[in-house]
N, C-alpha and C positions, 0 to 999 in steps of 0.2 A: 111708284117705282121711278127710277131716274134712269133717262137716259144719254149715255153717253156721247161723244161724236171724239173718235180718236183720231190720232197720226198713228198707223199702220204700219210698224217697224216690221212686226212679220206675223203671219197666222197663222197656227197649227190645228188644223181641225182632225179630227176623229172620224173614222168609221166614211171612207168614202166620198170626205168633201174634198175641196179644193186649195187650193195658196191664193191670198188676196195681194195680189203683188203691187197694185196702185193703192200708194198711201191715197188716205183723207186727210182733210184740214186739222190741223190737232183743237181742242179745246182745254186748253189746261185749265183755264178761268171755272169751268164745269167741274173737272174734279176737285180744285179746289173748294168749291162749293159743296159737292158732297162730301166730302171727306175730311176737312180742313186743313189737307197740305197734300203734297203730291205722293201718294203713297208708293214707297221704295221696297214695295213687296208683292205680297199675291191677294190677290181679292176675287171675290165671287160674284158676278152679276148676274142681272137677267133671269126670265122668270121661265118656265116648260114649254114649249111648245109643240104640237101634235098630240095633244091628250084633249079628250071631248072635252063637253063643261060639265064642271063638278057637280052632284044635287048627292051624293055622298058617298063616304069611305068610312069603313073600318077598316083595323089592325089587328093581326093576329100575332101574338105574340111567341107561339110556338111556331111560328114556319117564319116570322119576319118579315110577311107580306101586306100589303095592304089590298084590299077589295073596292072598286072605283066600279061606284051604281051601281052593285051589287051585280055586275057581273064580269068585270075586266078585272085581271091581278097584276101588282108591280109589288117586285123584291126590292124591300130596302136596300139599299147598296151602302147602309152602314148597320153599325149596329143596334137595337135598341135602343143604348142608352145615350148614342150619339145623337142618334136620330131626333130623341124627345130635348135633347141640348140644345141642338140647331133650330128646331121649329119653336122652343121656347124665342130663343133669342129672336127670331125674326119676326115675333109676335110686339119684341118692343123694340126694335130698333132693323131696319132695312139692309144695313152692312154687314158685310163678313168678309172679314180678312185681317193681315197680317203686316206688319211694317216690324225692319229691327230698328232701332234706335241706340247706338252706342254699343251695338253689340245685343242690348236686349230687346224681345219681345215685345212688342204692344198689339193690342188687338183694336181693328177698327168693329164698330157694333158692342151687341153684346156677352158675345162666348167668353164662359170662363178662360181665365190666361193657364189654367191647370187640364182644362179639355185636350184629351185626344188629338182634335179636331184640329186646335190651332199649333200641336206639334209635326201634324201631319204641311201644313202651309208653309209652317216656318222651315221645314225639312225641303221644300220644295225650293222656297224660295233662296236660303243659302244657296243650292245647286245651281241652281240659274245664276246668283251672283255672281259663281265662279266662273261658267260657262261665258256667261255676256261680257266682263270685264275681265278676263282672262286671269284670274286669282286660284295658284295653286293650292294654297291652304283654305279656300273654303271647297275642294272635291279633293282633302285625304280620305282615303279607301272606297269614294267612288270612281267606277272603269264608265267611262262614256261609249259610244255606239262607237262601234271600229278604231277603238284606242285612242279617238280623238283628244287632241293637246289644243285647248282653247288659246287664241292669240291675244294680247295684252297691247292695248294703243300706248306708245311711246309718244312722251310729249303731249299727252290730252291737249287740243287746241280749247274745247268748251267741256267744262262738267255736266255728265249728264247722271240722270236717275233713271233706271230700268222699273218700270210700271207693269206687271204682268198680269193677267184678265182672262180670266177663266169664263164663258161664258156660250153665249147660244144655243141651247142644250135642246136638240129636238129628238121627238120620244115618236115611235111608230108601234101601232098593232102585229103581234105576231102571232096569230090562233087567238085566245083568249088572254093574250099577256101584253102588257104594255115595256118596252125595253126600250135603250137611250141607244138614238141610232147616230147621232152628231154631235158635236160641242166644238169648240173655238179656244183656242189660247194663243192670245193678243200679248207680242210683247214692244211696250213702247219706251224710247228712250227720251226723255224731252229733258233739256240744258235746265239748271240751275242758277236760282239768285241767289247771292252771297245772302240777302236777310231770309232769315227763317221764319216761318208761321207763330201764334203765340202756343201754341202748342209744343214748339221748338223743331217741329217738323219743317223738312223743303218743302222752296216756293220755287215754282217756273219762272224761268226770263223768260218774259213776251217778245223782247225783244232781239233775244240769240233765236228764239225758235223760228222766228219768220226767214232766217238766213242758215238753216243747220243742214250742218255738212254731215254725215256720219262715217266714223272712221273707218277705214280699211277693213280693222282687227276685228270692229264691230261688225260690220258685214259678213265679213267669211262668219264669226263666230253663231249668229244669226241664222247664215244660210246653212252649216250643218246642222241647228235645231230643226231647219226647215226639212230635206233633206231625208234627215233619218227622225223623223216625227214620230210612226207609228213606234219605234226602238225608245225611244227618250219616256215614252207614256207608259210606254211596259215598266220602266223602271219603278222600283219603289217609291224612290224619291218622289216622284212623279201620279204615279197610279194611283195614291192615296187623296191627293186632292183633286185630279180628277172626279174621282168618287163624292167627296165634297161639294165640288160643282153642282156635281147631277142632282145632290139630295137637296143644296141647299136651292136648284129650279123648280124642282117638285114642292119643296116646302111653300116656294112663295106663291106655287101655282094653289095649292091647298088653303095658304093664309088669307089668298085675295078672291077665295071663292064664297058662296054663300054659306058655306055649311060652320057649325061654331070649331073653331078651331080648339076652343079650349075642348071640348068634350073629348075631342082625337087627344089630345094632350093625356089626358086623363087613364085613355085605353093603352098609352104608351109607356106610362108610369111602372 
């Protein structure tokens, strides 16, 4: 698993945590290493934490549940057939997520670009474009939390790329059930090189980021994400990749346990 070390533009966590209002050092040089450019989308990271250790699980296909050591239950929080998509894909490849590219889709990992799953990201990800960068055509027919009108930086001094990071996903016992009681969504802005990745994907300037100012527009626009968090998550836009998150921490907590992944694969089919 790879771990990150970001600059902390702002973080919205779930279910009773807190705001991490003091940035970290960015590492751009890091995600470009995993990912091979700076991805201008939503991605998933991070693996479950507060779930014992795995010795095994089944799946029930009529209730949707899984059974951990045969005696703890977790509700998938997708469906079926999502479910058996995501954990396939994390079986060959680490990543999941989303970047547009010229307007279209690309998928970081290996989720089909016809899945659910990545219309659910990509859905997310528009919103926030509008939100962050104050773009009225990417939120027609979304209403934001208390009619908010995203502000738009006049004059960009430095281009930047909004990086968003779905992650930290901690799971607590409630009777016999295991249920997701935190997660994190990291949204980071870090300046742009004019040359692109060979992929055609952006690349970080190391050198604007050691001196970056963040604009005004940016800020307020930020701080109402911050603000009305638990409102922004309820949203559809939003709620679905949440969901996402959560499945794809359990997955990788699942994929890097001892038990054979494929046989679960099998029961999920």
């Amino acid at each position: 698993m790879k771990r990150l070390v970001l600059l902390l533009v702002g973080s919205f966590l779930l279910a009773g945590c807190g705001f991490a209002a003091e940035p970290q050092p960015a590492n751009a040089a890091a995600l470009v290493a995993a990912y091979g450019d700076i991805p201008k989308g939503v991605v998933m990271e991070g693996t479950a934490a507060g779930i014992e250790p795995l010795t095994s699980v089944t799946y029930d296909k009529d209730k949707n549940i899984f059974t951990i050591n045969e005696k703890f239950t977790y509700k998938n929080p997708l469906t079926r057939k999502e479910f058996g998509q995501l954990l396939k894909a994390l079986t060959e490849d680490d990543l999941i997520g989303v970047t547009l590219m010229q307007g279209k889709v690309r998928t970081y990992g290996k989720l089909g670009i016809t899945s659910s799953l990545v219309d659910y990201m990509a859905s997310t990800d528009k919103v926030l474009g509008g939100i962050v960068y104050g773009l009225d055509f990417l939120l027609e027919g979304v209403k934001l939390p208390g009619g908010y009108k995203p502000q738009k930086a006049e004059d960009r001094k430095i281009p930047v790329v909004a990086f968003s990071n779905f992650h930290q996903y901690v799971f607590e016992k409630r009777g016999t059930e295991y249920v997701r009681a935190a997660c994190t969504l990291d949204v980071t802005l870090i300046p742009l090189s004019e040359k692109k990745a060979s992929n055609g994907g952006h690349m970080p300037d190391e050198a604007k980021l050691k001196d970056y100012v963040m604009e005004e527009a940016d800020k307020a626009n930020l701080a109402h994400l911050r603000d009305h968090q638990s409102e922004y998550f309820n949203m559809p836009e939003f709620s679905k990749s949440v969901l996402v998150g959560e499945a794809t921490a359990f997955g990788r907590w699942v994929r890097d346990s001892k038990i054979d992944t494929e046989v679960l694969l099998k029961s999920i089919k």
